[in-house]
C-alpha positions in Angstrom: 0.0 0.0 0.0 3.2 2.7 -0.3 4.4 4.2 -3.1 7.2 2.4 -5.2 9.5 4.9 -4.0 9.3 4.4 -0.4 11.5 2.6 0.7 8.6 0.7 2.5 7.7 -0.6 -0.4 10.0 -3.3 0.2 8.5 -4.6 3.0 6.8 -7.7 3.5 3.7 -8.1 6.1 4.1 -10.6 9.1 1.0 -12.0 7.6 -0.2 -11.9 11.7 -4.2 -13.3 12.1 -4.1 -12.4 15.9 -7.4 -10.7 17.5 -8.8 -11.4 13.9 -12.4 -11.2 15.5 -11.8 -8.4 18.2 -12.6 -5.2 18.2 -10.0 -2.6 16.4 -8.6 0.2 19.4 -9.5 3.8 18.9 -6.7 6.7 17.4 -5.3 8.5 20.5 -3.5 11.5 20.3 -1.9 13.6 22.8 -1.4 17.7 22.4 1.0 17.5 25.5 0.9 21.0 26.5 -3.6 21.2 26.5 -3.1 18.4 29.0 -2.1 18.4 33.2 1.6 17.3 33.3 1.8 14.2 35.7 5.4 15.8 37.3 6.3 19.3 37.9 9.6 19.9 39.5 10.7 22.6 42.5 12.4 23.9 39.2 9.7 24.7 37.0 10.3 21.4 34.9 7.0 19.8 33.4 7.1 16.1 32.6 3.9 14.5 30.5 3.6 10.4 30.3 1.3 8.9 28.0 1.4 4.8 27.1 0.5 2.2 24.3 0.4 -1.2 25.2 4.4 -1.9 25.4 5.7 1.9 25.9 5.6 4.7 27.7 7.0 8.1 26.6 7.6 10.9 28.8 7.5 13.9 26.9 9.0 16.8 29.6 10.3 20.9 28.9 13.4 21.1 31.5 14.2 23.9 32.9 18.5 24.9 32.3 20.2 23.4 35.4 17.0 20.9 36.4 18.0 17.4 36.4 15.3 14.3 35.2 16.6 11.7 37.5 15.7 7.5 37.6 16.2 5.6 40.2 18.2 2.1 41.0 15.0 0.3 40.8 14.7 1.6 36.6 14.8 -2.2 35.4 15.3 -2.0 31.9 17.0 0.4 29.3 15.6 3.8 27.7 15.9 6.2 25.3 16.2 9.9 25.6 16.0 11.5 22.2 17.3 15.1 21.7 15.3 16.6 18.8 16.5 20.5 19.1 19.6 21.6 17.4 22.7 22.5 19.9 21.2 22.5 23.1 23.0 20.0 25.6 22.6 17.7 28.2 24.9 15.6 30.3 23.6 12.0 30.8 25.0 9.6 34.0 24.5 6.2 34.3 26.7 3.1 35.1 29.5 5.3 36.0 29.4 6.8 32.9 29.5 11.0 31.8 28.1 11.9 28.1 27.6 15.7 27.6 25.7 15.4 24.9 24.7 18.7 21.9 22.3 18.9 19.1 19.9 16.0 17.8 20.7 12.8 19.0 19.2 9.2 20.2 21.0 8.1 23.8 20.4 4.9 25.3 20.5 4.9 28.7 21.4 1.7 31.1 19.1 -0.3 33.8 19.5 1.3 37.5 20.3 5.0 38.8 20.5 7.7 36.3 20.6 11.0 35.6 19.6 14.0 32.4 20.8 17.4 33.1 19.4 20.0 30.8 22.8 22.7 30.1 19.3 25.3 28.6 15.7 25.6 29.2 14.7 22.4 26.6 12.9 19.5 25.1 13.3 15.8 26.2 11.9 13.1 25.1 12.4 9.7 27.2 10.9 6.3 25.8 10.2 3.3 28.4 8.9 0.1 28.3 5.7 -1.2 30.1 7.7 -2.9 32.6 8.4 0.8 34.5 5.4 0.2 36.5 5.5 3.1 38.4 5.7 5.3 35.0 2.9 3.3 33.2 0.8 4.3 36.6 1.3 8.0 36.1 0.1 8.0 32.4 -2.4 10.2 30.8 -4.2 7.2 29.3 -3.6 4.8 32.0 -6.9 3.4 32.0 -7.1 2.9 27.9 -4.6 -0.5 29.0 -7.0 -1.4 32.0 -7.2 -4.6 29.7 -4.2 -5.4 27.1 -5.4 -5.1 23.2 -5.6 -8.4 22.3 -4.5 -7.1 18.6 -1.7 -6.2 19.8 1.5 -8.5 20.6 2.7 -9.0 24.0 6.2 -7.6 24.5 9.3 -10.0 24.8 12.8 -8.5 24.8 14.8 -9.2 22.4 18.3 -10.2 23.3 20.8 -8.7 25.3 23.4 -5.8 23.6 26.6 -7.3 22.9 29.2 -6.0 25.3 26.4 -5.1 28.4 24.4 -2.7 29.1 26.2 0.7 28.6 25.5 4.5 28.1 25.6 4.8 24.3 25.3 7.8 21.9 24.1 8.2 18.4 24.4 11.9 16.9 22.3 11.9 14.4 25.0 14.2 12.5 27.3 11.2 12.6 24.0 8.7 10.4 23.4 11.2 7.4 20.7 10.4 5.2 21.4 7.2 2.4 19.1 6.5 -0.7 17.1 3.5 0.0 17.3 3.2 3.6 14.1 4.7 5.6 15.3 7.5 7.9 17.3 7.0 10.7 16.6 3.6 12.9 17.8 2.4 16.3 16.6 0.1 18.7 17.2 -1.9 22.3 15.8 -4.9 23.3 12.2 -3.7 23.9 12.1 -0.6 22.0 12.8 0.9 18.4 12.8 4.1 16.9 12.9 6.2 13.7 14.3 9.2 13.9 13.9 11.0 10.8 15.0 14.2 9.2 13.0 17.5 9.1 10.8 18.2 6.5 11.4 21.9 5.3 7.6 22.0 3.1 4.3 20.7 3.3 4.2 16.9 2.7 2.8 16.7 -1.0 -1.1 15.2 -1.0 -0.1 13.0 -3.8 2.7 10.8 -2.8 0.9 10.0 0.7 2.3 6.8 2.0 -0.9 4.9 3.5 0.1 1.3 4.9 -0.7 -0.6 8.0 0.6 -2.8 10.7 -0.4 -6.5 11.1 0.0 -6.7 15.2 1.7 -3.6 16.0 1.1 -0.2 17.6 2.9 2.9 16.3 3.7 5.8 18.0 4.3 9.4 16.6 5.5 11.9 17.9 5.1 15.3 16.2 8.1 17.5 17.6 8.1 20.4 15.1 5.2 21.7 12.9 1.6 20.6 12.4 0.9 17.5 11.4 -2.3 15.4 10.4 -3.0 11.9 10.9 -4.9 10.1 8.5 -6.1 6.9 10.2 -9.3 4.5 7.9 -9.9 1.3 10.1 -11.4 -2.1 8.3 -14.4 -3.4 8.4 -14.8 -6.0 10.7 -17.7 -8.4 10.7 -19.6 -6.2 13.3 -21.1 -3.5 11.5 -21.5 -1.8 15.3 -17.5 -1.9 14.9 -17.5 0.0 11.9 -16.2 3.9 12.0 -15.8 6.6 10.0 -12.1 7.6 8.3 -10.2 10.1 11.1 -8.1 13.1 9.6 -6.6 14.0 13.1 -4.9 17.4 13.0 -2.3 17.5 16.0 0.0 20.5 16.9 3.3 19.9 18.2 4.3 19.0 20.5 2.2 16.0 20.5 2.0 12.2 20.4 -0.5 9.6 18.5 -1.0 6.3 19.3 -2.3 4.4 16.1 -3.5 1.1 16.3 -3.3 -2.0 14.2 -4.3 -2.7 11.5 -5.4 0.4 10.9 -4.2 2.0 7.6 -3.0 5.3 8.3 -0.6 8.2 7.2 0.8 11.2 8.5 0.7 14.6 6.3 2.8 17.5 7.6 1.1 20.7 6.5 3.1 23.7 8.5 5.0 26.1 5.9 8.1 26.0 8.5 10.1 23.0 9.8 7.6 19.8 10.2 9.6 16.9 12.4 8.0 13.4 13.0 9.4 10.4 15.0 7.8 7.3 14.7 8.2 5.3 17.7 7.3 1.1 18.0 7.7 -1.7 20.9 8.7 -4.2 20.4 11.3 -4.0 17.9 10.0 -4.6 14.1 11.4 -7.3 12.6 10.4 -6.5 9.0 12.9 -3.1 9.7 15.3 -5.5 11.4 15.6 -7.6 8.0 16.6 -5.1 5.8 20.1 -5.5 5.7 21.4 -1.6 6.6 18.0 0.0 8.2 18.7 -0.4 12.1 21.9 1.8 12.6 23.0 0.0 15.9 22.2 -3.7 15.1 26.4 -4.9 15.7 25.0 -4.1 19.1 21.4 -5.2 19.5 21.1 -8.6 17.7 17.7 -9.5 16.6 16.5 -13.2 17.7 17.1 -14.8 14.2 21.1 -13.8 15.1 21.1 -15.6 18.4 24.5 -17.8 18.5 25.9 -16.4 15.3 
């Protein structure tokens, strides 16, 4: 369902029946900054959490000098993605010190750890639903009082080669390649797309509608305006049955789209337009194009256990 010239054209459905029969979940989307952040430090600093079934993002504008701290009891990897040019933070964990400036994907180890905005800023952190105490905290808690059943349970994948560690991708360091979609890095339990900016309008005829077998995605509009086309199929209960969504969301802002919806996302704003798309667990069909996932020497995928 993309165009020949998107690169996910190429890629091949997990041909997944599951929840065949049960009802298909509801777009959400999140204008973080309309909503009641669930933190607020002495500082000033404002942290919103919102969930799909395996993640949790915490989307939070730090004050300069205020620190976004985990503690010992953080049992599994995260992300903190840096989507504003030259601003800096310095990242602790495991003994480790990154000072990290500009855009840039950091994955940070299980236990204590530490982000310390150098400017007033934008962070984005990405967890997995075994955080209870984040999941509790969510916006949207209570849209996961039961799991999805079209969704698939999360199981990690295996564990980085060399341990858990503080690691840094600047995304100045990945520039863009013909052929390969965007720019992709993942964990065990988490992957994400960190694109370029678009500079125009997305042109309404090369849209890029597809759909996801037994996945949720998660977008995360972080410049610009953005709309969210989302057309859910028939099922065999016409009460099931809704009309297409054309969801305009400012930034910034999250969406949670659920499968198998077909959807597509159109940026629109005349300025800078910025999307990150966001999935848990890790996509195979992205992890089997030889090139695509920027950090796989380090995150093998199951079908490279023992190799």
């Amino acid at each position: 369902m993309t165009q020949t010239t998107d690169p996910r054209a190429t890629l091949s459905s997990s041909g997944s029946t599951k929840g065949l029969d049960e009802p298909i979940a509801e777009l959400e989307t999140f204008e973080f900054e309309n909503l009641p952040p669930q933190e607020v430090t002495a500082a000033g600093s404002k942290t919103w959490f919102v969930r799909g079934q395996n993640l949790i993002v915490g989307f939070s504008r730090v004050t300069a000098g205020d620190t976004l701290a985990r503690p010992e009891t953080q049992s599994g990897e995260y992300f903190v993605l840096l989507a504003q040019d030259s601003l800096t933070v310095t990242v602790t964990a495991g003994g480790q010190r990154e000072d990290v400036a500009g855009r840039a994907a950091i994955i940070v180890p299980p236990g204590a750890s530490s982000v310390t905005a150098r400017s007033d800023m934008e962070v984005i952190r990405l967890f997995d639903i075994q955080e209870k105490d984040l999941a509790e905290k969510c916006s949207n808690a209570a849209s996961y009082a039961e799991p999805h059943p079209r969704v698939a349970p999360l199981e990690p994948w295996p564990e980085p080669k060399g341990g858990y560690k503080l690691r840094v991708y600047r995304c100045d360091d990945y520039p863009r390649v013909e052929g390969r979609l965007g720019r992709i890095f993942r964990t065990r339990t988490i992957m994400v797309n960190f694109g370029d900016p678009r500079e125009v309008p997305r042109n309404p005829n090369a849209m890029s509608p597809h759909h996801h077998d037994d996945f949720e995605q998660c977008s995360l509009t972080v410049l610009g305006d953005y709309v969210h086309h989302v057309r859910t199929p028939w099922t065999k209960r016409l009460g099931d049955w809704k009309e297409d969504q054309h969801e305009l969301v400012h930034s910034p802002s999250a969406a949670i789209i659920p499968p198998p919806t077909v959807h597509t996302s159109q940026c629109i704003s005349a300025g800078r337009n910025h999307l990150i798309d966001v999935f848990s667990p890790p996509r195979v069909d992205f992890s089997s194009k030889p090139g695509w996932v920027l950090n796989a020497d380090e995150y093998p995928s199951p079908d490279t256990i023992g190799q």
